[in-house]
TIVO-2410 file (N, C-alpha, C; in nm, 3 decimals):
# residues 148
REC num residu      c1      c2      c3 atome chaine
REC   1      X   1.785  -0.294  -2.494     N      A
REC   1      X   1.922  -0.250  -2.496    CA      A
REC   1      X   2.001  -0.312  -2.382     C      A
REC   2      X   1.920  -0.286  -2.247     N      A
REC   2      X   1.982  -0.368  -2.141    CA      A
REC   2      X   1.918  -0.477  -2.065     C      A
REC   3      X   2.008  -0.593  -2.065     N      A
REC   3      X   1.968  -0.658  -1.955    CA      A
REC   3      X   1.974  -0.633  -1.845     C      A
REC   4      X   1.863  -0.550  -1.721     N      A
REC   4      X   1.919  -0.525  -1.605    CA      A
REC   4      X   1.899  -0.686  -1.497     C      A
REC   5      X   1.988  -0.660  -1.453     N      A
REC   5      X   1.988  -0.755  -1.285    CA      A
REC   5      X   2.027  -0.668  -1.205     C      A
REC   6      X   1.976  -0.707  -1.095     N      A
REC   6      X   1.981  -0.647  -0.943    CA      A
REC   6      X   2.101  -0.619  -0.926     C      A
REC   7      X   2.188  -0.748  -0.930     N      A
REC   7      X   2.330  -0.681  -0.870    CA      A
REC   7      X   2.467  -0.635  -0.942     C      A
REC   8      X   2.388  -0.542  -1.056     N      A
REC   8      X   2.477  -0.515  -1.183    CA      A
REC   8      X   2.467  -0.376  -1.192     C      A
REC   9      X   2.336  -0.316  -1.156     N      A
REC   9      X   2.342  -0.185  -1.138    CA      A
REC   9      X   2.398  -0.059  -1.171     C      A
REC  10      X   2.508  -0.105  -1.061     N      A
REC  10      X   2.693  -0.032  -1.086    CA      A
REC  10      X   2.720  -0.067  -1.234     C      A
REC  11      X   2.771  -0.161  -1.262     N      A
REC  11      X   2.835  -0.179  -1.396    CA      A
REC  11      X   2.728  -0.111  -1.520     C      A
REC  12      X   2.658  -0.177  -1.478     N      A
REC  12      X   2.496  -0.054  -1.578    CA      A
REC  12      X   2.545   0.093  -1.595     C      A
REC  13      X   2.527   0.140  -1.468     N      A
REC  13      X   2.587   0.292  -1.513    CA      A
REC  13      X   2.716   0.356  -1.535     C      A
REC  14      X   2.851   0.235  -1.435     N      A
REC  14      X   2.943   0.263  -1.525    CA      A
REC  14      X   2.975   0.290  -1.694     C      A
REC  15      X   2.886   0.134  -1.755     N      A
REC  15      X   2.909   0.102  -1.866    CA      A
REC  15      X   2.835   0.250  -1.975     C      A
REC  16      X   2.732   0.346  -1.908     N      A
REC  16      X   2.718   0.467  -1.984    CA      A
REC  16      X   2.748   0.566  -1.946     C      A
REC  17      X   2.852   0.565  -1.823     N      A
REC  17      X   2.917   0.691  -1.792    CA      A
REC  17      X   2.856   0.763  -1.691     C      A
REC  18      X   2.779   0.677  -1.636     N      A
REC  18      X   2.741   0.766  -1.538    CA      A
REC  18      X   2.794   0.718  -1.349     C      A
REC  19      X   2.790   0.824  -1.283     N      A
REC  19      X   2.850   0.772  -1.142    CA      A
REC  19      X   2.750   0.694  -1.094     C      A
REC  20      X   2.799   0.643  -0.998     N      A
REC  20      X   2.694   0.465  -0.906    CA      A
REC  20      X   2.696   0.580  -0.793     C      A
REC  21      X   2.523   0.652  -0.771     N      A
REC  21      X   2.514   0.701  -0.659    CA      A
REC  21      X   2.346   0.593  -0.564     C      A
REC  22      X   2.370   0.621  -0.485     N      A
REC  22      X   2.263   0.565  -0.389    CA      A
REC  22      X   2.105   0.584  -0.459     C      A
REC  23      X   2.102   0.725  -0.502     N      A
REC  23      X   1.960   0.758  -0.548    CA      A
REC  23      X   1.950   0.662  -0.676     C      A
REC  24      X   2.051   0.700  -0.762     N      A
REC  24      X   2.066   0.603  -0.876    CA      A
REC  24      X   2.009   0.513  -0.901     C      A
REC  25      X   2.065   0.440  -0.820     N      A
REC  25      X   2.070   0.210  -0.747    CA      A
REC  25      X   1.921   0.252  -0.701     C      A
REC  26      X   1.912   0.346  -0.630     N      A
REC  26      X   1.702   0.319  -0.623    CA      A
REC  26      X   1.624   0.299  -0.719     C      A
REC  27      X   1.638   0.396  -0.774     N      A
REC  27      X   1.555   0.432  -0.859    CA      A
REC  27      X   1.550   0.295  -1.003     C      A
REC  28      X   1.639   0.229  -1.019     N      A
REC  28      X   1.690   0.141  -1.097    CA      A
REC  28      X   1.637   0.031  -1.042     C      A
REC  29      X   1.610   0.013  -0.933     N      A
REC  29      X   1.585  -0.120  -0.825    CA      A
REC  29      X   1.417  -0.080  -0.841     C      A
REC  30      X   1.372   0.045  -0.811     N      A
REC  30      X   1.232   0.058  -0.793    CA      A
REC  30      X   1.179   0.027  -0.972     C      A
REC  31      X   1.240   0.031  -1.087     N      A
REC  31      X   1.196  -0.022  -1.253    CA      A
REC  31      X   1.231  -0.204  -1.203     C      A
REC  32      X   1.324  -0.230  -1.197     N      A
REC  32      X   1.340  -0.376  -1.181    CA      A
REC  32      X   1.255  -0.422  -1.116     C      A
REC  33      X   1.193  -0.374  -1.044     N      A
REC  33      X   1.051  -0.474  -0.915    CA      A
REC  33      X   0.912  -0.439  -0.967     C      A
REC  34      X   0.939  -0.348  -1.088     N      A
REC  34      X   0.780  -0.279  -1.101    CA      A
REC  34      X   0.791  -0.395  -1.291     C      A
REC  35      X   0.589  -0.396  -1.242     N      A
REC  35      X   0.574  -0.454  -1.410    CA      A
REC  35      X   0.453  -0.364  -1.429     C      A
REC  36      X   0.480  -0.273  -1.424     N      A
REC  36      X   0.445  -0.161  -1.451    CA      A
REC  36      X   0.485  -0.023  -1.488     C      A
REC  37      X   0.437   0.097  -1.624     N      A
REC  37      X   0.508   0.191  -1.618    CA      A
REC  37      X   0.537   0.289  -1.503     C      A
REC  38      X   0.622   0.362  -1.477     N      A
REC  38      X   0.610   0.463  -1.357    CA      A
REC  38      X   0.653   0.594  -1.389     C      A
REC  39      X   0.568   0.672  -1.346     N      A
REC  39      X   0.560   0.832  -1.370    CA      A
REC  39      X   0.686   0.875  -1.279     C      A
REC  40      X   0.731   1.028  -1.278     N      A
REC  40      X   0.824   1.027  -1.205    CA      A
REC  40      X   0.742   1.090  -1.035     C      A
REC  41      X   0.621   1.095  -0.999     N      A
REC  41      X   0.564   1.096  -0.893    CA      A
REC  41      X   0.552   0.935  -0.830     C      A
REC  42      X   0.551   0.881  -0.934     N      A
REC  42      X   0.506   0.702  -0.876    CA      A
REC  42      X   0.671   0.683  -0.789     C      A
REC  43      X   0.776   0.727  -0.915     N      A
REC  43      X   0.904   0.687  -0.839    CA      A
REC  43      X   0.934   0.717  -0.764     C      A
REC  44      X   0.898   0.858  -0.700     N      A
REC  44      X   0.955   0.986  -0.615    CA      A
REC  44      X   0.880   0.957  -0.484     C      A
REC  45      X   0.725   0.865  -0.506     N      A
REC  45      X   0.682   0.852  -0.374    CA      A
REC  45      X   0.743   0.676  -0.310     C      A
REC  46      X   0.741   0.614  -0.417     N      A
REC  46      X   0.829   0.505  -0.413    CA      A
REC  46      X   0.953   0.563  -0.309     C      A
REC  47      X   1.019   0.582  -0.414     N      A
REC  47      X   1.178   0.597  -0.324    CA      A
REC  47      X   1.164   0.684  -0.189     C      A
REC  48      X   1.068   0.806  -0.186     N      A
REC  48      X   1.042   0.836  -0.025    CA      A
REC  48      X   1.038   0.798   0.079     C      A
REC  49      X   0.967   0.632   0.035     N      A
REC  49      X   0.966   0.510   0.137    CA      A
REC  49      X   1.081   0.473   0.186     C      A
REC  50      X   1.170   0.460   0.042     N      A
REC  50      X   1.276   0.363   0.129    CA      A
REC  50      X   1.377   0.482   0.193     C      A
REC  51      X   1.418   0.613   0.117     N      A
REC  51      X   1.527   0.687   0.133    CA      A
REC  51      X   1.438   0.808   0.143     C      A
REC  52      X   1.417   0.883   0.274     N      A
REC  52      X   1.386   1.025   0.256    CA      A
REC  52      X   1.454   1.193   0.199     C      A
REC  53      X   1.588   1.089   0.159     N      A
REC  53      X   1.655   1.230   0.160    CA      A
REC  53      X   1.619   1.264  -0.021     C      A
REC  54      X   1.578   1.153  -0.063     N      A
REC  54      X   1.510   1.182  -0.215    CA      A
REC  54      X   1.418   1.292  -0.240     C      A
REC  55      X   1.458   1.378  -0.369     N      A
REC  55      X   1.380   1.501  -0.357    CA      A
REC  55      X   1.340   1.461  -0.486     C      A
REC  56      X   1.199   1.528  -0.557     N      A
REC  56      X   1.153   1.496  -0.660    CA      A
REC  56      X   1.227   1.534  -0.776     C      A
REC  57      X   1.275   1.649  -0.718     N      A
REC  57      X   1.412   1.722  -0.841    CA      A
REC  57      X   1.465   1.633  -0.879     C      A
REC  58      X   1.518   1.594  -0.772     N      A
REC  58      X   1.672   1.442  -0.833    CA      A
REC  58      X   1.590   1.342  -0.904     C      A
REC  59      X   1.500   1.327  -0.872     N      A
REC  59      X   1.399   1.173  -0.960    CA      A
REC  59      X   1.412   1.264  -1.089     C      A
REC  60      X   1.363   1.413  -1.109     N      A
REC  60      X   1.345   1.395  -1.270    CA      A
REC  60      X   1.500   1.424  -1.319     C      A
REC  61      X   1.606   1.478  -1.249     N      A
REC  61      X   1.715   1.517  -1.303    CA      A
REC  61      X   1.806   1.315  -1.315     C      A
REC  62      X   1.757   1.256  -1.214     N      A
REC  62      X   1.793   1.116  -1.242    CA      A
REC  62      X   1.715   1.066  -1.407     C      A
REC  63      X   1.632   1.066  -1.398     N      A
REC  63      X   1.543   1.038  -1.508    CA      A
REC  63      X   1.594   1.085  -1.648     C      A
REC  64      X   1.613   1.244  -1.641     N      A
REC  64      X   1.667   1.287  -1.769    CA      A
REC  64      X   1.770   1.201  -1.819     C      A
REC  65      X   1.894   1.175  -1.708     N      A
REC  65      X   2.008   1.130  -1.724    CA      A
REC  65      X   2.006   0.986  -1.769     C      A
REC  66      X   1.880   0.910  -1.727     N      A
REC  66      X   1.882   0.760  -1.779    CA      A
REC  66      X   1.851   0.781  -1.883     C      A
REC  67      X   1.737   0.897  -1.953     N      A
REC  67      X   1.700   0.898  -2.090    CA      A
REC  67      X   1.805   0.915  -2.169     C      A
REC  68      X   1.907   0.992  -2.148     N      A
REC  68      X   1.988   1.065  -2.229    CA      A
REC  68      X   2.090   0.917  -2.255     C      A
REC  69      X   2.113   0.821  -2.163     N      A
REC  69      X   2.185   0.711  -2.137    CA      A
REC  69      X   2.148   0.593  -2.177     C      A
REC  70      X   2.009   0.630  -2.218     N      A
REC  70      X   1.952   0.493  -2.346    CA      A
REC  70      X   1.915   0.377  -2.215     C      A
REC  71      X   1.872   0.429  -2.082     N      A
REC  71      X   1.846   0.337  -1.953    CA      A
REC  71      X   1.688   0.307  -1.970     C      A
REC  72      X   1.653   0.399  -1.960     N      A
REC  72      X   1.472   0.392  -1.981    CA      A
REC  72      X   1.428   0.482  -2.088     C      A
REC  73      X   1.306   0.450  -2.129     N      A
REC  73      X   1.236   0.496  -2.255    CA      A
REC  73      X   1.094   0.589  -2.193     C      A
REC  74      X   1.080   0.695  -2.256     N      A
REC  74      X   0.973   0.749  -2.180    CA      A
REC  74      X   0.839   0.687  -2.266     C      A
REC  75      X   0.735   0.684  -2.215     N      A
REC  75      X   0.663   0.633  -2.256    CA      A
REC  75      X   0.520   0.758  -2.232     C      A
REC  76      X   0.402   0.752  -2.341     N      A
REC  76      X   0.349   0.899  -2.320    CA      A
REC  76      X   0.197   0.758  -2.336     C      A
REC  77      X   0.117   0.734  -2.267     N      A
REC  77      X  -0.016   0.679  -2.270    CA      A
REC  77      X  -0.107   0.734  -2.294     C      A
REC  78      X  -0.252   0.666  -2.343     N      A
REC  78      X  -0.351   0.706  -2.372    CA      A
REC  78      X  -0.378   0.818  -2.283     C      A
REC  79      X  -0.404   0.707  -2.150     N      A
REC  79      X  -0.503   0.755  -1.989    CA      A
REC  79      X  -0.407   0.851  -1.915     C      A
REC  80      X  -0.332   0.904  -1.954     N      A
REC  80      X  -0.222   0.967  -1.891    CA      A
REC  80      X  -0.167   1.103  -1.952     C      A
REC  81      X  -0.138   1.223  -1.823     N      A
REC  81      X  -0.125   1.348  -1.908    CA      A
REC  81      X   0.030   1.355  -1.894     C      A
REC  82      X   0.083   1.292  -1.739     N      A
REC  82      X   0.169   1.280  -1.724    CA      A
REC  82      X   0.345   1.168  -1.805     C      A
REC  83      X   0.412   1.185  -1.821     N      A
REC  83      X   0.487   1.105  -1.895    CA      A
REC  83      X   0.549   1.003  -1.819     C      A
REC  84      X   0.523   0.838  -1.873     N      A
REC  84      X   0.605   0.760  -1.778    CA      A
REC  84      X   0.755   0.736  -1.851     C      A
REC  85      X   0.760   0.639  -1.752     N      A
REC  85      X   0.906   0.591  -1.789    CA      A
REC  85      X   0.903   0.374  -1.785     C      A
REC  86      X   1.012   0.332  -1.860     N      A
REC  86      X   1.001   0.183  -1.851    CA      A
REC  86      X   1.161   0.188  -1.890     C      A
REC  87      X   1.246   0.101  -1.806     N      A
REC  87      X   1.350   0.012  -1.862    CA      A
REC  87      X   1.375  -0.003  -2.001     C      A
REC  88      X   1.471   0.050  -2.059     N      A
REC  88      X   1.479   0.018  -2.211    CA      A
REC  88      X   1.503  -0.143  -2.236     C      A
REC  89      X   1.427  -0.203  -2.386     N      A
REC  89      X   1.432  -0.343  -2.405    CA      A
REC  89      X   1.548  -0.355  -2.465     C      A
REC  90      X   1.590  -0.490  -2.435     N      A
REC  90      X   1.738  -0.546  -2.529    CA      A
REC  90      X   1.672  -0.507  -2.649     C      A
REC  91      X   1.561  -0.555  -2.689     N      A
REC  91      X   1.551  -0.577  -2.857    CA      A
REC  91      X   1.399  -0.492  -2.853     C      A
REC  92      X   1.333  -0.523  -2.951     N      A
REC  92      X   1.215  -0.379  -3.051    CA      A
REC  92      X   1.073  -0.516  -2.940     C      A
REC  93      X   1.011  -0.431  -2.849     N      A
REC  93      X   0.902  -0.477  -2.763    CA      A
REC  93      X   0.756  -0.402  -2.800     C      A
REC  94      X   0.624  -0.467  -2.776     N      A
REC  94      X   0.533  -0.389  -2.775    CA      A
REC  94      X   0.465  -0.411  -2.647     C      A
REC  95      X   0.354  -0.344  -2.604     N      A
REC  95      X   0.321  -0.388  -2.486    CA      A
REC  95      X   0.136  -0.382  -2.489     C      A
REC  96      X   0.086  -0.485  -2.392     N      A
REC  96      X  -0.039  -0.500  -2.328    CA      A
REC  96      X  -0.034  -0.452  -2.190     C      A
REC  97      X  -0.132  -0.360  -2.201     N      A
REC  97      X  -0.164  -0.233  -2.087    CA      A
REC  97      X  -0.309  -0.280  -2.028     C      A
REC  98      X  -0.269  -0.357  -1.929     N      A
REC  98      X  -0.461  -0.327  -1.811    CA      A
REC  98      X  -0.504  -0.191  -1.771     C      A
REC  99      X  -0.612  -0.203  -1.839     N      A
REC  99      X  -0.648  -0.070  -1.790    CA      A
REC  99      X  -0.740  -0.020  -1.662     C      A
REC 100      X  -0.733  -0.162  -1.576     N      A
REC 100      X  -0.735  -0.197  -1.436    CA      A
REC 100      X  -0.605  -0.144  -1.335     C      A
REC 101      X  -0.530  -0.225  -1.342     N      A
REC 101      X  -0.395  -0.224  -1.287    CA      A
REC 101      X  -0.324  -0.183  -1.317     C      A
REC 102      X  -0.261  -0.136  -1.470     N      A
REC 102      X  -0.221  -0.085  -1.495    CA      A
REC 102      X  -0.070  -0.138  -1.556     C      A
REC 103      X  -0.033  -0.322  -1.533     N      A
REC 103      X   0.018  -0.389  -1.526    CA      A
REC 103      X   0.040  -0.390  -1.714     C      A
REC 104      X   0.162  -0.391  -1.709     N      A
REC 104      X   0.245  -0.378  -1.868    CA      A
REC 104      X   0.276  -0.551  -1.899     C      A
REC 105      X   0.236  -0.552  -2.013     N      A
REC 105      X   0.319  -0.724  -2.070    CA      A
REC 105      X   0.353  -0.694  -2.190     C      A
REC 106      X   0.514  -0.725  -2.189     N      A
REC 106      X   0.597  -0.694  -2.247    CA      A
REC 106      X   0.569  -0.795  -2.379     C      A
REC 107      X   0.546  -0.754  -2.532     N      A
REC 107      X   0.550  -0.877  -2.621    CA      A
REC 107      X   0.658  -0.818  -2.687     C      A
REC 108      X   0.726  -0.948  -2.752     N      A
REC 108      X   0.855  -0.929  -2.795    CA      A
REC 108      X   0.849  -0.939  -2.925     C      A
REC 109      X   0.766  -1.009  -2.988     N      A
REC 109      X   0.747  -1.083  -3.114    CA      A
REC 109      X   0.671  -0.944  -3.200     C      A
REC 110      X   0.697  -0.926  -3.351     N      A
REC 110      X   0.643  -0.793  -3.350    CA      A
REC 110      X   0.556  -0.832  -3.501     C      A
REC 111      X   0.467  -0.802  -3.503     N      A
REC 111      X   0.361  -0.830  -3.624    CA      A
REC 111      X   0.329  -0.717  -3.740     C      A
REC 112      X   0.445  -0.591  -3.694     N      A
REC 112      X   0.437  -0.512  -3.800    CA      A
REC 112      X   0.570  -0.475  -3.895     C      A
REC 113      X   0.639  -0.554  -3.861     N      A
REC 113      X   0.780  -0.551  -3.944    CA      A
REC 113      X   0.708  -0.615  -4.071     C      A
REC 114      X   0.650  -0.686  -4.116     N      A
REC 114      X   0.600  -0.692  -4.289    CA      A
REC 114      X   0.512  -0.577  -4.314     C      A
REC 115      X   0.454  -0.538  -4.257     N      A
REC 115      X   0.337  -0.416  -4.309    CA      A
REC 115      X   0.414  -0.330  -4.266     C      A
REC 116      X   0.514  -0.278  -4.202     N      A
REC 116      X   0.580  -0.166  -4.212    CA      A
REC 116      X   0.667  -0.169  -4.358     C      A
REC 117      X   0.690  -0.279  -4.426     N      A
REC 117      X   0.779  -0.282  -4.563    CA      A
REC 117      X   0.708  -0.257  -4.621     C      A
REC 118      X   0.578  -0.288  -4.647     N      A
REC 118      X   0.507  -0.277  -4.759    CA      A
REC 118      X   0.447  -0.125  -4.753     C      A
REC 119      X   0.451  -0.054  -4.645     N      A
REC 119      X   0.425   0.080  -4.602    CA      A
REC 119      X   0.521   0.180  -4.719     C      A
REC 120      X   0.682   0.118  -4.652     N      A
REC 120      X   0.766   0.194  -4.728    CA      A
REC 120      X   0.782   0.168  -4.873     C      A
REC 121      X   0.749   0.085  -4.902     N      A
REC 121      X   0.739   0.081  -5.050    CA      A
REC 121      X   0.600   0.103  -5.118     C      A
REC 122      X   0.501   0.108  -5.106     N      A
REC 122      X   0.355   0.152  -5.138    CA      A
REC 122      X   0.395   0.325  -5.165     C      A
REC 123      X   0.402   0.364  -5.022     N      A
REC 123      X   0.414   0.577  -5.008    CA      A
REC 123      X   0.526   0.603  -5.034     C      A
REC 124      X   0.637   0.524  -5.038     N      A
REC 124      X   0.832   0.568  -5.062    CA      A
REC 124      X   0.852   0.609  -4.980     C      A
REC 125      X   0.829   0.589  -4.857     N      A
REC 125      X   0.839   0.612  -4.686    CA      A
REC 125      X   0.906   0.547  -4.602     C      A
REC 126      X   1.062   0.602  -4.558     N      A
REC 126      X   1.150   0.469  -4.462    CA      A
REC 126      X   1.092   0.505  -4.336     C      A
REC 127      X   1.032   0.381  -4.271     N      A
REC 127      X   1.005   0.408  -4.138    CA      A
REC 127      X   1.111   0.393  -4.033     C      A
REC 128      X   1.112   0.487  -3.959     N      A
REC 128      X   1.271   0.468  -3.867    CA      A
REC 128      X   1.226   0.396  -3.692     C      A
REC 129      X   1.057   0.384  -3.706     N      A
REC 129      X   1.059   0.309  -3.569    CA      A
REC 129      X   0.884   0.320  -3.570     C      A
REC 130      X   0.830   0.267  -3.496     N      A
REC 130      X   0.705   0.252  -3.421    CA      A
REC 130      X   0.645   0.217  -3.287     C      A
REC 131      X   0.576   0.238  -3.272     N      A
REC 131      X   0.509   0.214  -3.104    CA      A
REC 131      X   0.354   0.111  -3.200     C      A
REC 132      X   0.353  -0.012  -3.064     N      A
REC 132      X   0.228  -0.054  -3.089    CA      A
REC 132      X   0.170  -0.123  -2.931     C      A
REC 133      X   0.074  -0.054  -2.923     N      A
REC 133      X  -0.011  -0.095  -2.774    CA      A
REC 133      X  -0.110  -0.129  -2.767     C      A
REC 134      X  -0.154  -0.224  -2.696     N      A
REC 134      X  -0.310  -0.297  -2.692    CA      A
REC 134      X  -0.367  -0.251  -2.525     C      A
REC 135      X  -0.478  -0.189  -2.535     N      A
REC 135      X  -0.553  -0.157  -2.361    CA      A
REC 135      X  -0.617  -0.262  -2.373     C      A
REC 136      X  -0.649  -0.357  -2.252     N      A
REC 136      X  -0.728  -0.439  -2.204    CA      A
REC 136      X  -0.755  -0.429  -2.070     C      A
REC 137      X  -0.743  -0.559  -2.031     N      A
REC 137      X  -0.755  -0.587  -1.910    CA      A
REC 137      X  -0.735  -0.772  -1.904     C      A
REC 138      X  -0.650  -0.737  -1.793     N      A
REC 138      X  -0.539  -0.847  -1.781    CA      A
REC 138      X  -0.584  -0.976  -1.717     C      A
REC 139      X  -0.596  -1.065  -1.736     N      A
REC 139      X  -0.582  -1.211  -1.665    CA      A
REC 139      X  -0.606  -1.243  -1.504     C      A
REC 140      X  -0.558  -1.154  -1.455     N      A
REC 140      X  -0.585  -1.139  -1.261    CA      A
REC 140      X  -0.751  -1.042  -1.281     C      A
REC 141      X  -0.724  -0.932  -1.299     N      A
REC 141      X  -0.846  -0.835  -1.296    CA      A
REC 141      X  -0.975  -0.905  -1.361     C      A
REC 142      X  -0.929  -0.969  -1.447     N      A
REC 142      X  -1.088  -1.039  -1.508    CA      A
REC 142      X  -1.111  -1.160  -1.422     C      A
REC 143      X  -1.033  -1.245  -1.365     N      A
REC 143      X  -1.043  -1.334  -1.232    CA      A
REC 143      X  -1.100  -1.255  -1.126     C      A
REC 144      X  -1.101  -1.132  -1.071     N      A
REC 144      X  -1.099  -1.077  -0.953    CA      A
REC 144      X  -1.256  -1.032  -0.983     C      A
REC 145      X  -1.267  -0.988  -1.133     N      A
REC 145      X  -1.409  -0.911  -1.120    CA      A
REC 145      X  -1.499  -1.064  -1.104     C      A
REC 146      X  -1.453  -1.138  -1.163     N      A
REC 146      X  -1.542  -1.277  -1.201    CA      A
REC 146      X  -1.558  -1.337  -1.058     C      A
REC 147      X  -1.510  -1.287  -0.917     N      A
REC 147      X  -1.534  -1.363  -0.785    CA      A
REC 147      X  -1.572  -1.268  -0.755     C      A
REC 148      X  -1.612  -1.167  -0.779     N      A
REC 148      X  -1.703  -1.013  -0.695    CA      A
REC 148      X  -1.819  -0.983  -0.739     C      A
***
């Protein structure tokens, strides 16, 4: 949905109505540097670092407000009880999950838009969306185990 850049931020949340506050621009800056999902404890200890006056409240009451704003997508994982969060995509993404690191790769290209047609026409079923995820383990981590 969005392209974020660093120094657009502001116009980001202008453009859905929301005010340009300090916690905001963090929390937005701490998804832009991460290639990874983040829980709202990952963010809350994140942003502690840089800004102490961050309270975990405001991370999830920030959070609600990006959801509600079509900013980030919550995301609910296998290995996980807790719910993350990721940057919403311009366009329909799936992702490869290390289940090392934990490191997300974003694929763009989607291999179930024909078998989702043939879905809806087989059962008479309109599908209005899908999730598709692959666990592995990523390209660095299988280098790292392979020198240890």
């Amino acid at each position: 949905m969005f392209k974020l850049k660093k120094g657009k931020f502001a116009d980001l949340l202008k453009s859905v109505g929301l005010k340009k506050t300090k916690h905001r621009i963090l929390l937005l800056d701490l998804f832009h540097q991460s290639d990874t999902f983040l829980t709202a404890d990952d963010l809350f200890i994140r942003a502690k670092k840089i800004d102490d006056s961050i309270s975990l409240s405001t991370v999830y009451r920030i959070l609600d407000s990006f959801v509600e704003s079509s900013i980030v997508s919550p995301v609910s994982l296998d290995n996980q009880k807790q719910l993350s969060y990721e940057l919403k995509h311009e366009d329909h993404a799936h992702h490869l999950i290390c289940t090392e690191c934990q490191k997300v790769i974003h694929i763009h290209a989607c291999p179930v838009h024909k078998f989702e047609e043939s879905l809806e026409i087989e059962h008479h079923f309109h599908v209005t969306k899908h999730k598709l995820e692959f666990y592995g383990v990523c390209e660095e981590c299988m280098n790292e185990k392979e020198t240890n």
